[in-house]
PDB file with SEQRES, HELIX, SHEET and CRYST1 records, atoms N, CA, C and O in Angstrom:
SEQRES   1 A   55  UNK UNK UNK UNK UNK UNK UNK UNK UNK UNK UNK UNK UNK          
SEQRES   2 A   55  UNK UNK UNK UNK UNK UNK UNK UNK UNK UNK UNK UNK UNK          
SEQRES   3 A   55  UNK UNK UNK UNK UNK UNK UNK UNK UNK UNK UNK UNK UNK          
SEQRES   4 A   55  UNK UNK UNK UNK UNK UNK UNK UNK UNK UNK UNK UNK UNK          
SEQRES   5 A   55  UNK UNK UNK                                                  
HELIX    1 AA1 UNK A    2  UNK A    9  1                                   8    
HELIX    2 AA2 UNK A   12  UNK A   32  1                                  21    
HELIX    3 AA3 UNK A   38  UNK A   40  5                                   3    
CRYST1    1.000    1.000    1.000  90.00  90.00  90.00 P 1           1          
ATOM      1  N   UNK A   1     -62.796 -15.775  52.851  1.00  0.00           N  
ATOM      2  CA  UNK A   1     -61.927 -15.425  51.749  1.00  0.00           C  
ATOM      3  C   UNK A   1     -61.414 -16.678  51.033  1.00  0.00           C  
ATOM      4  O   UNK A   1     -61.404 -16.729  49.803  1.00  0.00           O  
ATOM      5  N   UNK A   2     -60.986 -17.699  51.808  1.00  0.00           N  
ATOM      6  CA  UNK A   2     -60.404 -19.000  50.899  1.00  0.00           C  
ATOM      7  C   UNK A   2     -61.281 -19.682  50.244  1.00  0.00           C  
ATOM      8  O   UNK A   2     -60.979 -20.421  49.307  1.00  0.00           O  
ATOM      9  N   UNK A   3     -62.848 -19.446  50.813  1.00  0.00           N  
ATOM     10  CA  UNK A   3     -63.795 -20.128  49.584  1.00  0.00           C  
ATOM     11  C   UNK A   3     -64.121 -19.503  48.603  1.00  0.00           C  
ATOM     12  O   UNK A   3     -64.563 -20.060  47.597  1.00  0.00           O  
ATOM     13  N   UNK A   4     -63.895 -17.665  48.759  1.00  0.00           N  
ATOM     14  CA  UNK A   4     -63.779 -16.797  47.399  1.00  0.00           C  
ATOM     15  C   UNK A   4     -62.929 -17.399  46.527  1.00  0.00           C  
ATOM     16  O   UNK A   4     -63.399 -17.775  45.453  1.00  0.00           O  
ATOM     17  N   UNK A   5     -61.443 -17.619  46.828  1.00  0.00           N  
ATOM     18  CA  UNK A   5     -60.469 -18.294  46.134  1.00  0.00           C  
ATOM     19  C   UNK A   5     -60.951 -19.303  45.435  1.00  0.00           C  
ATOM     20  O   UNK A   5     -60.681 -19.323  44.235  1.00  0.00           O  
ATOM     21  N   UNK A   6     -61.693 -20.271  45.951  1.00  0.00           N  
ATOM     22  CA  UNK A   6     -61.767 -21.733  45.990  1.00  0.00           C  
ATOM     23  C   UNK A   6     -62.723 -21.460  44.768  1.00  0.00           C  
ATOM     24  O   UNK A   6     -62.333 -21.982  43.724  1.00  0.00           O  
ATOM     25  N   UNK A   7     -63.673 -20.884  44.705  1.00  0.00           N  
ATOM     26  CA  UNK A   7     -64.620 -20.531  43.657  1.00  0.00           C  
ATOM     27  C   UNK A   7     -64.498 -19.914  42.619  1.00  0.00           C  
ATOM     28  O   UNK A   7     -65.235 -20.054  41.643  1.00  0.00           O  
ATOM     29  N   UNK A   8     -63.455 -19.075  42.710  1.00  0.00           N  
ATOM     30  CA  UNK A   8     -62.668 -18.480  41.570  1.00  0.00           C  
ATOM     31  C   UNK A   8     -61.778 -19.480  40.622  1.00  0.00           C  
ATOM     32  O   UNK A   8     -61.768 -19.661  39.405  1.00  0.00           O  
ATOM     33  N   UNK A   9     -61.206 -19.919  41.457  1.00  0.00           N  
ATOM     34  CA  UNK A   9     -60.148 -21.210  40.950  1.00  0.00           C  
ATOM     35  C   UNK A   9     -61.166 -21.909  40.006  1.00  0.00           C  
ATOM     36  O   UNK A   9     -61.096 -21.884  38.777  1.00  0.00           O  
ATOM     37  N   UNK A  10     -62.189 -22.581  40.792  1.00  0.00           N  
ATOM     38  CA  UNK A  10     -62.987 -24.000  39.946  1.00  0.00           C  
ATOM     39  C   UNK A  10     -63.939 -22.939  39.048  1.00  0.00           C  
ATOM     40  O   UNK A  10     -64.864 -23.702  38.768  1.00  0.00           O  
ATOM     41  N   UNK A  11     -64.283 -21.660  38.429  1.00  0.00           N  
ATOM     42  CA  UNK A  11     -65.355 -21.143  37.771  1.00  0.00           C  
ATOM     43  C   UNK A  11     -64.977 -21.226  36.285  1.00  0.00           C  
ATOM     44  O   UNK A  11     -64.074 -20.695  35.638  1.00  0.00           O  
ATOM     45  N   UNK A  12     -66.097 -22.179  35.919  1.00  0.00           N  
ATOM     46  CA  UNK A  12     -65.778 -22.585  34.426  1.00  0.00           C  
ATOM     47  C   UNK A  12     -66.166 -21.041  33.518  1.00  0.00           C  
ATOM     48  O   UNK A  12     -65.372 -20.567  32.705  1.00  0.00           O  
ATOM     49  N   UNK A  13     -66.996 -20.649  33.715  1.00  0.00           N  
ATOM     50  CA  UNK A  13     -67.578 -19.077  33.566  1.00  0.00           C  
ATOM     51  C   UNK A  13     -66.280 -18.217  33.484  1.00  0.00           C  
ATOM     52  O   UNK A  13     -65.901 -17.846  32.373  1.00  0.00           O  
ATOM     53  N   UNK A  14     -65.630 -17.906  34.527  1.00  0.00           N  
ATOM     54  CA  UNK A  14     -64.612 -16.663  34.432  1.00  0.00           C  
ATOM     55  C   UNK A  14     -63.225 -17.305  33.847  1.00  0.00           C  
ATOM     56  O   UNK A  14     -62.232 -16.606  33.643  1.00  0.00           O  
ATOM     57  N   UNK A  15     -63.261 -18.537  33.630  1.00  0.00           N  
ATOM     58  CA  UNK A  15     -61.687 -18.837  32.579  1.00  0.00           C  
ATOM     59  C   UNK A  15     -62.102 -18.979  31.072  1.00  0.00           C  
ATOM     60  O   UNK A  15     -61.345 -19.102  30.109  1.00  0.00           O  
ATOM     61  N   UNK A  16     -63.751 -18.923  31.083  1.00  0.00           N  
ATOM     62  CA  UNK A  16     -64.269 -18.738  29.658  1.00  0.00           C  
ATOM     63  C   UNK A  16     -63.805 -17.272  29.548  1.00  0.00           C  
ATOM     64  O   UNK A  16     -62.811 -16.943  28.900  1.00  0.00           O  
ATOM     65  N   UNK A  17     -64.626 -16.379  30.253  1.00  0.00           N  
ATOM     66  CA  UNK A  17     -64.647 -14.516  30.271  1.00  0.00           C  
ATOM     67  C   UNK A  17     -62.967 -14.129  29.972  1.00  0.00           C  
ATOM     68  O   UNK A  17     -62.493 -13.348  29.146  1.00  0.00           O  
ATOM     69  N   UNK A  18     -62.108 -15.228  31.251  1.00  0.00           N  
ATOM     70  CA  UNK A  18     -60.888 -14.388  30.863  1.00  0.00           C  
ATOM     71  C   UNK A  18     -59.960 -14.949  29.522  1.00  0.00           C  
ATOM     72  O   UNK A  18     -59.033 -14.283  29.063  1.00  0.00           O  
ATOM     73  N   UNK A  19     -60.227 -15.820  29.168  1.00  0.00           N  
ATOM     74  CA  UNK A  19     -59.659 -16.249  27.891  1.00  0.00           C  
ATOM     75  C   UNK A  19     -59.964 -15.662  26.247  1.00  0.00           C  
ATOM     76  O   UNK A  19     -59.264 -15.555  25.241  1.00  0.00           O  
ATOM     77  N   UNK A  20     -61.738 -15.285  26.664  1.00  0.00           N  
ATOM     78  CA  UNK A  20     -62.231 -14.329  25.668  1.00  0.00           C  
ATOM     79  C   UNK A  20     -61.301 -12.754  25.464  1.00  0.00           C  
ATOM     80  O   UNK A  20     -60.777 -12.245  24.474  1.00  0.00           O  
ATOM     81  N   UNK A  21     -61.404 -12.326  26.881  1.00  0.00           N  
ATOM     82  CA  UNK A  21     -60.675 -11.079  27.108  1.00  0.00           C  
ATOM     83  C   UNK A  21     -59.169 -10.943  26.383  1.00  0.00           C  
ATOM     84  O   UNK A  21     -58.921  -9.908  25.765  1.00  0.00           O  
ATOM     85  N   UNK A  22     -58.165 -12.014  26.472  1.00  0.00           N  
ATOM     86  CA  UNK A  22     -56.697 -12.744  26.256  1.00  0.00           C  
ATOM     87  C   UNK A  22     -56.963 -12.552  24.618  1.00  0.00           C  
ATOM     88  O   UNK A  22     -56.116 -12.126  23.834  1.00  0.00           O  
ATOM     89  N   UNK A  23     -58.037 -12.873  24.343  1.00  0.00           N  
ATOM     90  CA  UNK A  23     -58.319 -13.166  22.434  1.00  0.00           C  
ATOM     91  C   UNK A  23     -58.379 -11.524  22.043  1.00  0.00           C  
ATOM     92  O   UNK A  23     -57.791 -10.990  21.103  1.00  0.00           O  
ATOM     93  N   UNK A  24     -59.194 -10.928  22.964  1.00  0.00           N  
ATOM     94  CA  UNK A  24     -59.639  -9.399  22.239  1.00  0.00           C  
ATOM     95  C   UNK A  24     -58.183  -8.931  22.446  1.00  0.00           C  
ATOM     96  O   UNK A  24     -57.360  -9.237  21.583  1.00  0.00           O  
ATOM     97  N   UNK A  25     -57.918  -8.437  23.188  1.00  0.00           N  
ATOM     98  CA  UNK A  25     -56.515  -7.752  23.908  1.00  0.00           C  
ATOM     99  C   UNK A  25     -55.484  -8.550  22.428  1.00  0.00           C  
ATOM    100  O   UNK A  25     -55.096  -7.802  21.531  1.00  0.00           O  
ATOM    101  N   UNK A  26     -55.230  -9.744  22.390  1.00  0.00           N  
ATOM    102  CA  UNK A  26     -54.748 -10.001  21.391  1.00  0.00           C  
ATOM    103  C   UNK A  26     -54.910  -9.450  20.042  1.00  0.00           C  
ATOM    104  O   UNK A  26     -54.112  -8.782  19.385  1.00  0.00           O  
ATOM    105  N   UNK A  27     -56.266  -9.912  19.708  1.00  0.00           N  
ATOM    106  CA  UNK A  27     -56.455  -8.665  17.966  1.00  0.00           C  
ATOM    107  C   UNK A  27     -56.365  -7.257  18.399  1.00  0.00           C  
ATOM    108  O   UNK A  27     -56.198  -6.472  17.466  1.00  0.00           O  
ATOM    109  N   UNK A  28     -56.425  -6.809  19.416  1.00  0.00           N  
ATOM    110  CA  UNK A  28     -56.497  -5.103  19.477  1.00  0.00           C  
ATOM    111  C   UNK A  28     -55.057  -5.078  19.397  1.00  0.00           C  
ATOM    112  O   UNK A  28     -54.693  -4.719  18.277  1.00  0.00           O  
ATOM    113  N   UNK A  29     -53.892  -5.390  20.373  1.00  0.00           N  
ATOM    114  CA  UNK A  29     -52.720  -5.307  19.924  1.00  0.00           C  
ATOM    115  C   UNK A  29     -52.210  -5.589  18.438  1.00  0.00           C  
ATOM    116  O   UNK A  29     -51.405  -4.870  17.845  1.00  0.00           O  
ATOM    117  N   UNK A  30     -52.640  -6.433  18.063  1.00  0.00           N  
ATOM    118  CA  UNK A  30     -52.365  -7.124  16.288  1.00  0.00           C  
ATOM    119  C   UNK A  30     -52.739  -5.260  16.005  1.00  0.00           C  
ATOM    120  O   UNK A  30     -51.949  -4.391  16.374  1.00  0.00           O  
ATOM    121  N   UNK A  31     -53.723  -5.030  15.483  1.00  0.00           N  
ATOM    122  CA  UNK A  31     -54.650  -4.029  14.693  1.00  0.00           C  
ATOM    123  C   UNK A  31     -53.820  -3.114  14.993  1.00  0.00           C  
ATOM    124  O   UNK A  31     -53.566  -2.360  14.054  1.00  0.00           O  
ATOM    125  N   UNK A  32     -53.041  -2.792  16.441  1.00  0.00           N  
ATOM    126  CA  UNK A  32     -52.573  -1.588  16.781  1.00  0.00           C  
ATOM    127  C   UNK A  32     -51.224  -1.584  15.819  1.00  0.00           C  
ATOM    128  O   UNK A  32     -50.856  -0.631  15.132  1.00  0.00           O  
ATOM    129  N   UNK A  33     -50.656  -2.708  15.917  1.00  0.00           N  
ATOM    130  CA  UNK A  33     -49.009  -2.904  15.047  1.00  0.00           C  
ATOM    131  C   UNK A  33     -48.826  -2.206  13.391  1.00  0.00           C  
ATOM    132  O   UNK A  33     -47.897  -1.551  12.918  1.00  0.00           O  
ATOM    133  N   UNK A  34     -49.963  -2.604  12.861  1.00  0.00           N  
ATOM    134  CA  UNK A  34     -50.335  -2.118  11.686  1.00  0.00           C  
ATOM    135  C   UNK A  34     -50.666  -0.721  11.451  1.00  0.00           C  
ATOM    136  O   UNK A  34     -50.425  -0.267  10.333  1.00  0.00           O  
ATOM    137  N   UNK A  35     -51.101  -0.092  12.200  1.00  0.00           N  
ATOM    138  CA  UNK A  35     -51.578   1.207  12.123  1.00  0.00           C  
ATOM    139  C   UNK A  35     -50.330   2.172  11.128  1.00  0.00           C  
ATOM    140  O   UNK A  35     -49.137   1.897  11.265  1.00  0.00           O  
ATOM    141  N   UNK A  36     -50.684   3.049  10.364  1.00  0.00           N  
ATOM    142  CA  UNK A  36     -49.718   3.978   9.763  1.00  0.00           C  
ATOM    143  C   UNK A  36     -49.282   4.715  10.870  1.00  0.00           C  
ATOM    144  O   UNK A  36     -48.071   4.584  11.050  1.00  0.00           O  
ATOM    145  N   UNK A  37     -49.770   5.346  11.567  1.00  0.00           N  
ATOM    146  CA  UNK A  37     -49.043   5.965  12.613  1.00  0.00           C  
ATOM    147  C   UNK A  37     -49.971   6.170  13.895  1.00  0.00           C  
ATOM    148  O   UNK A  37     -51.081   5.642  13.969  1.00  0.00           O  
ATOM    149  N   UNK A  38     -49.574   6.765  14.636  1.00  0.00           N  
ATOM    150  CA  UNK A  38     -50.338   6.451  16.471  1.00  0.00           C  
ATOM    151  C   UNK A  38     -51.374   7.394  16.456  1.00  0.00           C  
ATOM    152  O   UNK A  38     -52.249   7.413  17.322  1.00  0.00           O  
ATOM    153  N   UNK A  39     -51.310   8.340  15.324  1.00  0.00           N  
ATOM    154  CA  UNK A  39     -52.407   9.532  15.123  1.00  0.00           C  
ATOM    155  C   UNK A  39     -53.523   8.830  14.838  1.00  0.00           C  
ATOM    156  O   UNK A  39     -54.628   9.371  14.878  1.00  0.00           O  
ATOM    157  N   UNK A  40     -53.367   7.611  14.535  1.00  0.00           N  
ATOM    158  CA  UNK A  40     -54.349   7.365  13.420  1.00  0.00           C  
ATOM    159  C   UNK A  40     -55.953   6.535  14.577  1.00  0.00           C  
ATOM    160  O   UNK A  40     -57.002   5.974  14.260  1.00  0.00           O  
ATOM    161  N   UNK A  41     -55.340   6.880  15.843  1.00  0.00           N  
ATOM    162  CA  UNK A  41     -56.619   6.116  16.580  1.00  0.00           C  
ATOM    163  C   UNK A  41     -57.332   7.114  17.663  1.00  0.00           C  
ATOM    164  O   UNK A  41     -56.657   7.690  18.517  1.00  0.00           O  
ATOM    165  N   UNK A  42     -58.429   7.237  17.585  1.00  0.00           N  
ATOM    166  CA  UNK A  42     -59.396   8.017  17.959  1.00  0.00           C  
ATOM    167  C   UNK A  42     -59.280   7.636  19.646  1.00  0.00           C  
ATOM    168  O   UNK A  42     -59.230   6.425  19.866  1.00  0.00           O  
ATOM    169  N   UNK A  43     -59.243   8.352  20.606  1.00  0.00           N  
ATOM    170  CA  UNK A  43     -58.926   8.951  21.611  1.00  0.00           C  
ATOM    171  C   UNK A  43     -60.175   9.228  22.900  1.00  0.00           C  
ATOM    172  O   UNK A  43     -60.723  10.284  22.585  1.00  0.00           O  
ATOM    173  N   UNK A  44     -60.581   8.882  23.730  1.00  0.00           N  
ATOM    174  CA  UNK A  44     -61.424   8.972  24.161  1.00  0.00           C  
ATOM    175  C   UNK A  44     -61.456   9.624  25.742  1.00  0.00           C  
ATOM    176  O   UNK A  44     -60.496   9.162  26.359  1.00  0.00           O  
ATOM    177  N   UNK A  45     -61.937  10.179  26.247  1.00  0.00           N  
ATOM    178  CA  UNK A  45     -61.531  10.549  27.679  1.00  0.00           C  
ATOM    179  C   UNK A  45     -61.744  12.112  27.888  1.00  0.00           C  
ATOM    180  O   UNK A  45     -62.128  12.961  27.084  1.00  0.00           O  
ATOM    181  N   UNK A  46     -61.223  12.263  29.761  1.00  0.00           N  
ATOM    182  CA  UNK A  46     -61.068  13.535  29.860  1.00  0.00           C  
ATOM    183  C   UNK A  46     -59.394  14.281  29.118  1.00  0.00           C  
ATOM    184  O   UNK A  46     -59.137  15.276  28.442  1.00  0.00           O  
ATOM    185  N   UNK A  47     -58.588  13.158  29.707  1.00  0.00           N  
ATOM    186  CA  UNK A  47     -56.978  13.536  28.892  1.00  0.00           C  
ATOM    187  C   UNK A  47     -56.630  13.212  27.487  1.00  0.00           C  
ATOM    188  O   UNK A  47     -55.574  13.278  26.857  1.00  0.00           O  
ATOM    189  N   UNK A  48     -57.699  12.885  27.220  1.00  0.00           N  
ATOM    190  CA  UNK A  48     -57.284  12.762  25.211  1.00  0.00           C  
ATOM    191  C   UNK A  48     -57.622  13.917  24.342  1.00  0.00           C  
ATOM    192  O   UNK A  48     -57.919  13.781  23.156  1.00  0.00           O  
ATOM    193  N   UNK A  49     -57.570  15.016  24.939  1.00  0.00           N  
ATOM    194  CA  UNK A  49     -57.843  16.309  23.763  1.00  0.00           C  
ATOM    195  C   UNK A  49     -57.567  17.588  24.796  1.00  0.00           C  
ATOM    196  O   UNK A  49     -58.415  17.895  25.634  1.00  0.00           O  
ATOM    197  N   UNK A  50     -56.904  17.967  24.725  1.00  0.00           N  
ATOM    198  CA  UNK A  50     -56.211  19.016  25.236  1.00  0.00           C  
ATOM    199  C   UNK A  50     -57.631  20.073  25.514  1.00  0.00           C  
ATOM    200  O   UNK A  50     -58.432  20.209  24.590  1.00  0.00           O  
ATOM    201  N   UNK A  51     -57.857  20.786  26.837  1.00  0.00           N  
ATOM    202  CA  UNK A  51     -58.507  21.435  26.799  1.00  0.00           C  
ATOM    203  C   UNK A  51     -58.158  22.996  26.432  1.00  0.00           C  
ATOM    204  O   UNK A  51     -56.987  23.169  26.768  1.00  0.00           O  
ATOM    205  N   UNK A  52     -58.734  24.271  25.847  1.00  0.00           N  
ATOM    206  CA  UNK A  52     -58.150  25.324  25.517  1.00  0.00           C  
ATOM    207  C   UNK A  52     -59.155  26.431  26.368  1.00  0.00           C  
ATOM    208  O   UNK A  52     -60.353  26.711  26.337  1.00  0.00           O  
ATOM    209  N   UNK A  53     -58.060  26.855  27.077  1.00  0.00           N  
ATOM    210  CA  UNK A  53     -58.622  27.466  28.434  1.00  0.00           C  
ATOM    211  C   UNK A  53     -57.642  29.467  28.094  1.00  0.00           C  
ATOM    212  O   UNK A  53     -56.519  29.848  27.765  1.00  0.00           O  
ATOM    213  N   UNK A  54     -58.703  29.985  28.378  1.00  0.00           N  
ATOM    214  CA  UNK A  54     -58.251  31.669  28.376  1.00  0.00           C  
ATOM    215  C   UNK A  54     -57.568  32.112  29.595  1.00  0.00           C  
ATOM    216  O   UNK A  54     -58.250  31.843  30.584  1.00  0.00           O  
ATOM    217  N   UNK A  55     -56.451  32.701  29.878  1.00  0.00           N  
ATOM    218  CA  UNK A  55     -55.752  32.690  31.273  1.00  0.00           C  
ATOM    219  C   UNK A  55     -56.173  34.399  31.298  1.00  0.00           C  
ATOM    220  O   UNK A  55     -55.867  35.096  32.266  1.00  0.00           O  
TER     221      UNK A  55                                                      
END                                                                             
């Protein structure tokens, strides 16, 4: 496990990946601020659209 660490620490690769990630997450928050309202973003999933079920 401490050379998992040890390799994680020194990986020029994954502080590239996670700094890229830090940039997106950044403009997606920006883009989100602007939005006219929270309706306005398309929804994806099993819990993003209400299912309509006959009892």
């Amino acid at each position: 496990m401490e050379k998992n660490v040890t390799q994680v620490l020194n990986s020029k690769e994954l502080k590239t990946a996670a700094e890229e990630l830090v940039e997106r997450a950044i403009e997606t928050a920006s883009s989100l601020r602007h939005r006219e309202s929270y309706q306005d973003l398309n929804r994806a999933g099993r819990k993003a659209h209400k299912l309509e079920m006959e009892l």
